[in-house]
C-alpha positions in Angstrom: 24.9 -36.8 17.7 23.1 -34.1 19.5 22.7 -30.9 17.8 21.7 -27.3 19.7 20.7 -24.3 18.3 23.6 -21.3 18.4 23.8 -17.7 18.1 26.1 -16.1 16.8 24.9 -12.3 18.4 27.6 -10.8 15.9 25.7 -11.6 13.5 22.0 -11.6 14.1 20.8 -8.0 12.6 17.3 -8.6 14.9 15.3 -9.2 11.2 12.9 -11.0 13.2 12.6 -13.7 10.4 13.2 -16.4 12.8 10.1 -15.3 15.1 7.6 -15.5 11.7 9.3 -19.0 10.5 8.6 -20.4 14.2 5.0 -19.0 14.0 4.2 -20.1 11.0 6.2 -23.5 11.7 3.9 -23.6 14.9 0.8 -22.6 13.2 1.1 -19.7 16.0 -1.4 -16.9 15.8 -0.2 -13.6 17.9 -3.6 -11.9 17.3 -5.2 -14.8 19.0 -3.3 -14.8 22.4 -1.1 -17.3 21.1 2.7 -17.0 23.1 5.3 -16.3 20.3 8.1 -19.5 21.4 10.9 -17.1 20.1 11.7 -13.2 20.4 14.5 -10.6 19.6 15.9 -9.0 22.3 17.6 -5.7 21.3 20.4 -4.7 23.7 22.6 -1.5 23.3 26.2 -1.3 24.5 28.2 1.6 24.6 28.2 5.7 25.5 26.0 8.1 23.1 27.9 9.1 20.6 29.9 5.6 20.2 26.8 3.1 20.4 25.6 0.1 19.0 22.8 -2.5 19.1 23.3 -6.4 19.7 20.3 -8.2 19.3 19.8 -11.6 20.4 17.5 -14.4 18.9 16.0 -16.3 21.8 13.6 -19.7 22.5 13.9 -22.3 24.7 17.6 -23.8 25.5 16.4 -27.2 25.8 18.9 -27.1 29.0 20.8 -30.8 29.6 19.6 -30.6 33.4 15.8 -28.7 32.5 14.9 -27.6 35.3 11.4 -26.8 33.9 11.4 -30.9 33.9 11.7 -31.3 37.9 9.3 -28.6 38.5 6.4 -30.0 36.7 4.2 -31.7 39.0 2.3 -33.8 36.2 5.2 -34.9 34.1 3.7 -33.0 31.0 7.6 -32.0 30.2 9.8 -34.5 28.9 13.2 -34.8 26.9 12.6 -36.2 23.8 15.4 -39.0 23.8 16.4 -38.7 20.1 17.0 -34.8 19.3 17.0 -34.5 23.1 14.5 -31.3 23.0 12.3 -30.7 25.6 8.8 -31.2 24.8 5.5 -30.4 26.4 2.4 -32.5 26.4 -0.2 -30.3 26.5 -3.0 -33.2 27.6 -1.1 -33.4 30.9 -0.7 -29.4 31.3 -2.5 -28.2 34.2 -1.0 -24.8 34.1 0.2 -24.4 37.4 3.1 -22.3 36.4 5.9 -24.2 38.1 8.3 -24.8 35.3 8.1 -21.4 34.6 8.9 -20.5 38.4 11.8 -23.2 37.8 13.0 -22.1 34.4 16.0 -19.5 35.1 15.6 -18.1 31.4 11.5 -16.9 31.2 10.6 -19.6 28.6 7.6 -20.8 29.2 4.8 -19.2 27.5 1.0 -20.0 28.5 -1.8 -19.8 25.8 -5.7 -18.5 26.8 -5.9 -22.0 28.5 -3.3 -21.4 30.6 -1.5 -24.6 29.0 2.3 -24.6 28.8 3.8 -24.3 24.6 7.2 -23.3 24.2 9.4 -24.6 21.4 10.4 -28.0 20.6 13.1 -27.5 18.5 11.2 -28.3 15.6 11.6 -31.9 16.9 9.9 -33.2 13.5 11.9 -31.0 11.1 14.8 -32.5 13.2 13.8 -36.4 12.8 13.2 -35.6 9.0 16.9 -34.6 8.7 16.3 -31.0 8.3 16.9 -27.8 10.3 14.8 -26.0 12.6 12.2 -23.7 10.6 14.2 -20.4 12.5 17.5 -21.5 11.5 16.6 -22.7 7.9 15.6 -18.7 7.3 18.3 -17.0 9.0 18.9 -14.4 6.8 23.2 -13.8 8.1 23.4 -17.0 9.4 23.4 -16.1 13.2 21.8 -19.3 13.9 23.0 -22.3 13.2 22.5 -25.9 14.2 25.3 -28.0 15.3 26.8 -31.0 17.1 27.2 -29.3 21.0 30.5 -31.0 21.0 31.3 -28.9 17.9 30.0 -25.5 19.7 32.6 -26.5 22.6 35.2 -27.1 20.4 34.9 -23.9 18.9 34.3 -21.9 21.9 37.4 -23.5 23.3 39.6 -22.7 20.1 38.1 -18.9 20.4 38.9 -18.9 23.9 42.2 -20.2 23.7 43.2 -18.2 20.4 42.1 -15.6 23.0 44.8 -16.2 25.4 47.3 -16.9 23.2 46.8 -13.5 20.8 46.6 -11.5 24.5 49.8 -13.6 26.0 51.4 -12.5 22.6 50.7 -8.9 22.3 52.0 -9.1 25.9 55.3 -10.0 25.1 56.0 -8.1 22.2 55.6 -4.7 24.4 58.7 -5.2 26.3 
C-alpha cells in the first residue's frame, strides 16, 4: 500500500513545527547553508476588513511521473520502490540544476556543494512502520499520512457530497 503525505490547509495554523521536526529528522543546519526540505507558505484570501490567512505546509510531492527523475542526467534520482519516495544519491549529484529546471513545484534545494537534498519522505521512519518526523508532530493534524487510494476516495466523497448538497439546495428554491 502506498501512502502520501496530505494537507489538510484548513487546518494547518503555519506553527512551523513540521519545518524543525524535518531539520532535526535531517540533521539540517539552516545557519550552515543547509536548504530547509520543507516551508510554510502563508497565503491571504479575502478584502481588508474580511481577511484571513491559509498557510500551507510544503516538501517534495514525490510526484508518480517525477519529472525531476527524467531530467537528471546522472541518474542520482530514483524512486525508492517500496515507500515509492523519491530519493537523491548525493555521490552521483553533479549539481547541474536540471531536475530543478524540470520540477514544476521549486523542490529542489542545493547545499554549499551545489549537491541536490530534498526530502525523502523519511523513507527510514517509513520502512520502520512509523510516520514521517513532520507528520508525527503536527500539532492540528493538517498532515497526515495515508493510503493515496484513500486520499482519492475521500476527495471523491467531498467532491460528490459537493454536488449533491449544491443540486439540493437547488431544488429546494423553486
Amino acid at each position: 500500500m502506498v501512502k502520501a503525505i496530505y494537507l489538510d490547509i484548513n487546518l494547518c495554523c503555519g506553527c512551523g513545527a513540521c519545518v524543525v521536526a524535518c531539520m532535526d529528522q535531517n540533521d539540517i543546519f539552516p545557519e550552515k547553508g543547509q536548504p530547509a526540505y520543507r516551508r510554510i507558505y502563508t497565503m491571504e484570501e479575502g478584502q481588508f476588513p474580511n481577511t484571513s490567512f491559509l498557510y500551507v505546509s510544503a516538501a517534495c510531492l514525490h510526484c508518480a511521473d517525477s519529472p525531476c527523475i527524467m531530467g537528471c542526467p546522472t541518474g542520482a534520482i530514483t524512486k525508492d520502490r517500496q515507500t515509492k519516495a523519491v530519493i537523491v544519491n548525493g555521490d552521483l549529484c553533479i549539481g547541474c540544476h536540471s531536475c530543478a529546471l524540470a520540477c514544476p513545484f521549486g523542490v529542489p534545494r542545493y547545499d554549499l556543494e551545489e549537491k541536490m537534498q530534498k526530502c525523502d519522505l523519511c523513507s527510514e521512519r517509513v520502512e520502520a512502520g512509523l510516520q514521517p518526523a513532520c507528520v508525527r508532530v503536527c500539532p492540528t493534524g493538517a498532515l497526515q499520512f495515508k493510503s493515496i487510494n484513500k486520499v482519492l476516495g475521500e476527495k471523491e466523497f467531498k467532491f460528490v457530497g459537493n454536488i449533491v448538497s449544491g443540486v439540493h439546495k437547488v431544488t429546494n428554491r423553486r
